[in-house]
C-alpha positions as a Python dict, from the first residue, in 0.01 Angstrom:
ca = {
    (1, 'X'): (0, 0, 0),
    (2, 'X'): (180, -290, 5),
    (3, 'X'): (399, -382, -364),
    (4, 'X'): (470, -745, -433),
    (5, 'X'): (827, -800, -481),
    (6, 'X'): (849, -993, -805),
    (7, 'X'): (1146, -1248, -806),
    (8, 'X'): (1458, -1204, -928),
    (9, 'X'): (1588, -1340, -1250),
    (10, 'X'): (1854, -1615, -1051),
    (11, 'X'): (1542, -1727, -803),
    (12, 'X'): (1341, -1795, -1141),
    (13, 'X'): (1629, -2005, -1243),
    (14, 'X'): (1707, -2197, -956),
    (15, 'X'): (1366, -2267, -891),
    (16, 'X'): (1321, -2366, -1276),
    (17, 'X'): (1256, -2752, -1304),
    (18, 'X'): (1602, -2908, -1407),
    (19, 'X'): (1598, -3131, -1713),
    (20, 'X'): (1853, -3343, -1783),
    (21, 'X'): (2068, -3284, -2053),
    (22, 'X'): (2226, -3604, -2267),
    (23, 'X'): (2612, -3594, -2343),
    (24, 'X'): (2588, -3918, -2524),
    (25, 'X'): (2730, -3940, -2876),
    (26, 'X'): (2440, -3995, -3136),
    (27, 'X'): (2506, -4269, -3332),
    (28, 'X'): (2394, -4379, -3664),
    (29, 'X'): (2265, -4744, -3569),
    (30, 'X'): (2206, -4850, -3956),
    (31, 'X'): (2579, -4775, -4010),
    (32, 'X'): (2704, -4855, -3670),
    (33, 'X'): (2533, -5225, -3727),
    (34, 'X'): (2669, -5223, -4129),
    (35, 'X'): (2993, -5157, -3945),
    (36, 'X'): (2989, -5448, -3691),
    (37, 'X'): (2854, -5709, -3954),
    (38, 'X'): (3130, -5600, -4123),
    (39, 'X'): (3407, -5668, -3909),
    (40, 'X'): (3198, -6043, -3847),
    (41, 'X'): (3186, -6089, -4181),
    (42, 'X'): (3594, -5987, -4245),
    (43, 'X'): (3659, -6263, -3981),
    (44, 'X'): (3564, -6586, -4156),
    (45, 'X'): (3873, -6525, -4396),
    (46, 'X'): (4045, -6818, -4456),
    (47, 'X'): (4374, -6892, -4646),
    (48, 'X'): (4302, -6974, -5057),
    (49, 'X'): (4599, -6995, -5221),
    (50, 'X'): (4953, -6795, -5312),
    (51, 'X'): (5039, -6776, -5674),
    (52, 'X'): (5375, -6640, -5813),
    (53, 'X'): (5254, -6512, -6127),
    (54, 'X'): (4926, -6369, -6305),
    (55, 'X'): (4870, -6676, -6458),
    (56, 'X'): (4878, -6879, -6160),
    (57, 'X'): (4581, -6694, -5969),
    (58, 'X'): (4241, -6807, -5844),
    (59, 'X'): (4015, -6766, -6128),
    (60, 'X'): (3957, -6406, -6199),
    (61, 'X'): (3569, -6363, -6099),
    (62, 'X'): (3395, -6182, -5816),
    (63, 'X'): (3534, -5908, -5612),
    (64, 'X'): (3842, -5864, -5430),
    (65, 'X'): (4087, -5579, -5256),
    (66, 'X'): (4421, -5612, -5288),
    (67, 'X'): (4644, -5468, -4964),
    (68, 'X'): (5012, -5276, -5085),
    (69, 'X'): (5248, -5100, -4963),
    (70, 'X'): (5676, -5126, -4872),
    (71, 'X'): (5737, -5386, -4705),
    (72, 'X'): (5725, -5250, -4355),
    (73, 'X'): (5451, -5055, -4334),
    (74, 'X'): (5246, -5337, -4159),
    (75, 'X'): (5055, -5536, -4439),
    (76, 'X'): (5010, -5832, -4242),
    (77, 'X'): (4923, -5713, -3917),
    (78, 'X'): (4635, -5486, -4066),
    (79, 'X'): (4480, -5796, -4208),
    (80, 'X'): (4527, -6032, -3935),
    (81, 'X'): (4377, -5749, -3711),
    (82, 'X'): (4095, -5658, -3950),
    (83, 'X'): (4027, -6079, -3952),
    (84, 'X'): (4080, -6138, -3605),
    (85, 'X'): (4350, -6398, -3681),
    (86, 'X'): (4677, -6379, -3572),
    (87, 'X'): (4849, -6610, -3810),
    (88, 'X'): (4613, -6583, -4142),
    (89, 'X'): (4870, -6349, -4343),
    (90, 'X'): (5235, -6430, -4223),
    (91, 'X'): (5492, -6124, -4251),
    (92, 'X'): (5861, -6236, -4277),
    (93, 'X'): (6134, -6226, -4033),
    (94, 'X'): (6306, -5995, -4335),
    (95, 'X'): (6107, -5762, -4477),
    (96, 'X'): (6068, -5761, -4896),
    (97, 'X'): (6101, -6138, -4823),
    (98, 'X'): (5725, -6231, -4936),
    (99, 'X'): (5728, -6307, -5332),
    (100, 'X'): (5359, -6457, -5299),
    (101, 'X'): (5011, -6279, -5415),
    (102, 'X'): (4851, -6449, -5150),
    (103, 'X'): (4451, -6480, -5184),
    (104, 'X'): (4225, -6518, -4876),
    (105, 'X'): (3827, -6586, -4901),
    (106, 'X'): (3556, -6453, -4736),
    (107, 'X'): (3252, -6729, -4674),
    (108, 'X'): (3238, -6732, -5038),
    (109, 'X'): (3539, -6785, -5306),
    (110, 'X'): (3407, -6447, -5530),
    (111, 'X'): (3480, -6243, -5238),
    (112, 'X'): (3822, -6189, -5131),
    (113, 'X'): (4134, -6043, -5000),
    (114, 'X'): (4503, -6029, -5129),
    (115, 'X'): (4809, -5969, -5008),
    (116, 'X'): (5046, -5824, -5254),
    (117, 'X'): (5400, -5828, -5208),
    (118, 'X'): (5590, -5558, -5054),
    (119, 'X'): (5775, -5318, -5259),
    (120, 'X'): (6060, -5096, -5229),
    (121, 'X'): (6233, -5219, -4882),
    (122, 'X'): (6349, -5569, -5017),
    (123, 'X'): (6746, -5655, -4997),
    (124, 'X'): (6737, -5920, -5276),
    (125, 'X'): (6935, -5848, -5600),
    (126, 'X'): (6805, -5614, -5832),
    (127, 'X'): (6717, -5880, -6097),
    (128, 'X'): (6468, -6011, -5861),
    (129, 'X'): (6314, -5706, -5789),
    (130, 'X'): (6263, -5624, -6145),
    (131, 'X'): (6087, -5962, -6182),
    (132, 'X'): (5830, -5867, -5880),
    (133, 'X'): (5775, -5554, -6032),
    (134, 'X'): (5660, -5715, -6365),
    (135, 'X'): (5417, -5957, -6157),
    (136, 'X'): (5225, -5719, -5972),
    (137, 'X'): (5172, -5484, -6258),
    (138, 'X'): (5074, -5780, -6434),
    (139, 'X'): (4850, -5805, -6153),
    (140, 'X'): (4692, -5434, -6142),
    (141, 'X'): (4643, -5406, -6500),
    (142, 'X'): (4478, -5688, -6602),
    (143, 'X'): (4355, -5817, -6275),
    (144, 'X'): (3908, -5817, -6365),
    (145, 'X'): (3784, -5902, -6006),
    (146, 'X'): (4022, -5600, -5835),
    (147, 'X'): (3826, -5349, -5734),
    (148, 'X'): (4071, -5133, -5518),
    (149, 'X'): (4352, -5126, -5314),
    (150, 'X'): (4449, -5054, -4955),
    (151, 'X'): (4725, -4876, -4971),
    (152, 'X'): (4939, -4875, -4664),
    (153, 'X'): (5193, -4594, -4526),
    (154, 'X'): (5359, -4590, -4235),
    (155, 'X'): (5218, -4272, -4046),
    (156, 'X'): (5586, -4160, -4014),
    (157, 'X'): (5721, -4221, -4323),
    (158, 'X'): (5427, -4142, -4573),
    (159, 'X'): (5455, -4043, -4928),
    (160, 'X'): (5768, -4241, -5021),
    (161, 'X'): (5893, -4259, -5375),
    (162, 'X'): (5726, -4597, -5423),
    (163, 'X'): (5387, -4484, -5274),
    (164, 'X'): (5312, -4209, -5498),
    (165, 'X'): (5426, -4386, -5785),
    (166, 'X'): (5158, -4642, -5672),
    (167, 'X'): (4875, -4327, -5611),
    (168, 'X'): (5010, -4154, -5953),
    (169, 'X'): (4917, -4540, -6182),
    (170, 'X'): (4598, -4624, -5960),
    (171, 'X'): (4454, -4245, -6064),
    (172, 'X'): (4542, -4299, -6427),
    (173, 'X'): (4381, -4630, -6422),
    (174, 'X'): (4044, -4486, -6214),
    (175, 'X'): (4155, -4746, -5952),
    (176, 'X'): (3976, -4678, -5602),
    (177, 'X'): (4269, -4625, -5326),
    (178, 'X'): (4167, -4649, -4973),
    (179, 'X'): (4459, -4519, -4786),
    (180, 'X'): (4589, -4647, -4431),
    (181, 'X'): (4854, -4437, -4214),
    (182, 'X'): (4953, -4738, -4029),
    (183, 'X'): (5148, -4772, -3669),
    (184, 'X'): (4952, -4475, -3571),
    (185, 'X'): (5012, -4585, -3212),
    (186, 'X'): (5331, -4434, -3281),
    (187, 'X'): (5252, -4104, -3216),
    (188, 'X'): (5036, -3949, -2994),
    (189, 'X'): (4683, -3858, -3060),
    (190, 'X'): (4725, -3485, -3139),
    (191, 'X'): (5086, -3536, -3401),
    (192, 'X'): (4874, -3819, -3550),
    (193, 'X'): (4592, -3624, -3630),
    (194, 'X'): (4822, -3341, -3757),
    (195, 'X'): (5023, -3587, -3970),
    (196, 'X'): (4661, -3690, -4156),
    (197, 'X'): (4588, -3370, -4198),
    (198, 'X'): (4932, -3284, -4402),
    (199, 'X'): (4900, -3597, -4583),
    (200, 'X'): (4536, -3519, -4716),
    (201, 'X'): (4694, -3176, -4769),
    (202, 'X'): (4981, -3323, -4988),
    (203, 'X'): (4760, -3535, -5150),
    (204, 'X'): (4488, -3283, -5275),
    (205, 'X'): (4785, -3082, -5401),
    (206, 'X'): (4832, -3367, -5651),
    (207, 'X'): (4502, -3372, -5736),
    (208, 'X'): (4448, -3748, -5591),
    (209, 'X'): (4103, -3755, -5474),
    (210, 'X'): (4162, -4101, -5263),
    (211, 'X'): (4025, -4176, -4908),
    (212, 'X'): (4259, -4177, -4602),
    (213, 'X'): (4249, -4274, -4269),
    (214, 'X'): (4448, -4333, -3943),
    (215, 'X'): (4525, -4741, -3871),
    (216, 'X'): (4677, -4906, -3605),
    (217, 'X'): (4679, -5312, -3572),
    (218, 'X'): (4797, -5274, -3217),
    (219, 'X'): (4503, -5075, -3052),
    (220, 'X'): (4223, -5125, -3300),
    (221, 'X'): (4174, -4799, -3412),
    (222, 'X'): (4052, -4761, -3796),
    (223, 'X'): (3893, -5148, -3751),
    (224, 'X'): (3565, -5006, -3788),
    (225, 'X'): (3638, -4750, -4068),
    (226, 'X'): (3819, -5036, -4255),
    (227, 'X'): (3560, -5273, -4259),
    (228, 'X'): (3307, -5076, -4365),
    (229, 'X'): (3544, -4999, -4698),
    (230, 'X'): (3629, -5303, -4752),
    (231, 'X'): (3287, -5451, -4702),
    (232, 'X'): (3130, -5220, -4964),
    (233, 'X'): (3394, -5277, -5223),
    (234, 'X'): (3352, -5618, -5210),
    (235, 'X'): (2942, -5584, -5265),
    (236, 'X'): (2865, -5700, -4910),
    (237, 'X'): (2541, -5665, -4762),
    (238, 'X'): (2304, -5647, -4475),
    (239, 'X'): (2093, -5907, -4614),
    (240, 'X'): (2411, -6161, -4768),
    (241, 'X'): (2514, -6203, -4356),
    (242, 'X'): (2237, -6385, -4290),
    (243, 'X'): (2417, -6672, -4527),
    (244, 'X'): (2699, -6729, -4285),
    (245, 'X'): (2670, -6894, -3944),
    (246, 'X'): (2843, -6565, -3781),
    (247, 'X'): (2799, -6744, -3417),
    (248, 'X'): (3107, -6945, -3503),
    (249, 'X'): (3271, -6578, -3520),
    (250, 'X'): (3425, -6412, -3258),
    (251, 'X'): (3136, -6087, -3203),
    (252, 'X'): (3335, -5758, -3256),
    (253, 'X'): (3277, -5560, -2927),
    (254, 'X'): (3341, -5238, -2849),
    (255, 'X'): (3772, -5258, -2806),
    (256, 'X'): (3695, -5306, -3214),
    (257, 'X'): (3565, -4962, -3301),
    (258, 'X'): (3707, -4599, -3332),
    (259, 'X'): (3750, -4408, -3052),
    (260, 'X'): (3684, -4010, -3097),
    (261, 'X'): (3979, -3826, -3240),
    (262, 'X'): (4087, -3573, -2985),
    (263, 'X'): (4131, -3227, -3135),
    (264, 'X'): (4520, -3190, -3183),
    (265, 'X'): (4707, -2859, -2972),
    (266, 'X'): (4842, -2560, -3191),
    (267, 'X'): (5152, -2705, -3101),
    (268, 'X'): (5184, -3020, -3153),
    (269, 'X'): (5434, -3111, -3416),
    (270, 'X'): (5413, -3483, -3599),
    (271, 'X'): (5758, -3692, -3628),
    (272, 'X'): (5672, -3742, -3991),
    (273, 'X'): (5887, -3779, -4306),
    (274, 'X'): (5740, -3710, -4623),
    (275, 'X'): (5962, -3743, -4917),
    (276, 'X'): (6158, -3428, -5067),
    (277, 'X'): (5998, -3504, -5425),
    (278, 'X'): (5632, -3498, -5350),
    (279, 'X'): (5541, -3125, -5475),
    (280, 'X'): (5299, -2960, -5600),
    (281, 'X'): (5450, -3042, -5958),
    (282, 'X'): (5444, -3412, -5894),
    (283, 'X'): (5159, -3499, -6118),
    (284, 'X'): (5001, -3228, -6446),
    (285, 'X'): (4680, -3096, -6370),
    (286, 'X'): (4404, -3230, -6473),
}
């Protein structure tokens, strides 16, 4: 008698139809296209107005989000790159050297950005400085229409004495804070992503519940994140981009958008500095 021989368990597999298996990243396409119309929408900005004082502001309705930080961590460049323009905000040949609030619209005068000047870098005399600092807290406290900040850090500096001052008022205020590590390009992919990770760490241990990100004007990356903050701080919508002729606006593409962040090495090591007074005893608990 004759016994079939069944088929072994690799002939049942390589005779098994193949199916074709899809590495392609899934994508959100409500937020992916919220994200795009963003960035459109961000580059329409045109020049207002600067004012020197409070009192010398656009009128104080709508929405806007003010950009801070020292005076080299990159103000300018992150707007010009989040517009698309390369000359909208001008940074000066000496940094600290910008005394202007400068105010930039968006399509419509109620929705703006500002530029704030730069703190803590400036090599003016000290009586100056004193008189900046009394204009933009003028500006933070009794600003209406500000409904955030983008605070900016240079990825290998973060944390300075000035910048946690700045996260230590916008918490007692209930301020939103977006935070950019700027110049990312700086470092490699795997120190960057470590030197995010120590600054969320730093900042959770002072109980500052803010948003973060990496940044970098030079390659793009963080566009896309960005605008999508920005956008719904300043009550932008879907349905409000249909008011603007965005064909007359150079399309983002995809050079614009993040690329995935590679999964840092065990032993990678960031070239960060964070400053020696930023403890865990730098703010009371709540």
């Amino acid at each position: 008698m004759h016994h079939s021989r069944g088929k072994s368990k690799n002939s049942k597999i390589a005779n098994a139809p193949k199916q074709k298996i899809s590495y392609e990243k899934k994508v959100d396409s409500a937020i992916t296209e919220y994200s795009v119309r963003s960035l459109n929408w961000l580059r329409q900005a045109e020049f207002l107005m600067s004012a020197p004082k409070l009192n010398l502001c656009v009128e104080d309705t709508g929405y806007e989000i003010a950009f801070a930080g020292r005076s080299n961590a990159g103000k300018s460049s992150a707007i010009n790159a989040l517009t698309n323009q390369k000359q909208l905000a001008r940074a000066s040949k000496k940094p600290g050297r910008t005394q202007m609030i400068n105010f930039f619209s968006l399509g419509n005068p109620d929705q703006r950005l500002v530029d704030l000047p730069g703190y803590g870098y400036a090599a003016v005399p000290e009586a100056m400085k004193l008189v900046w600092q009394k204009e933009l807290e003028n500006y933070l406290i009794h600003r209406q229409s500000l409904q955030g900040l983008v605070l900016l850090m240079d990825i290998r500096h973060p944390l300075q004495h000035f910048d946690v001052m700045m996260l230590e008022w916008a918490y007692s205020r209930k301020l939103f804070v977006h935070v950019l590590l700027t110049k990312s390009d700086k470092l490699n992919r795997g120190p960057a992503s470590k030197a995010l990770q120590e600054v969320q760490q730093q900042l959770r241990k002072m109980k500052l519940n803010f948003s973060i990100q990496l940044f970098s004007s030079m390659n793009k990356q963080g566009l896309e994140e960005l605008a999508s903050v920005m956008a719904g701080r300043l009550n932008f919508t879907l349905e409000q981009a249909t008011e603007f002729d965005l064909d007359s606006i150079p399309e983002a593409d995809a050079n614009d958008l993040d690329e995935p962040v590679e999964i840092m090495d065990a032993d990678d090591e960031a070239e960060i500095e964070i400053a020696d007074d930023v403890t865990d005893e730098s703010r009371q608990a709540d």
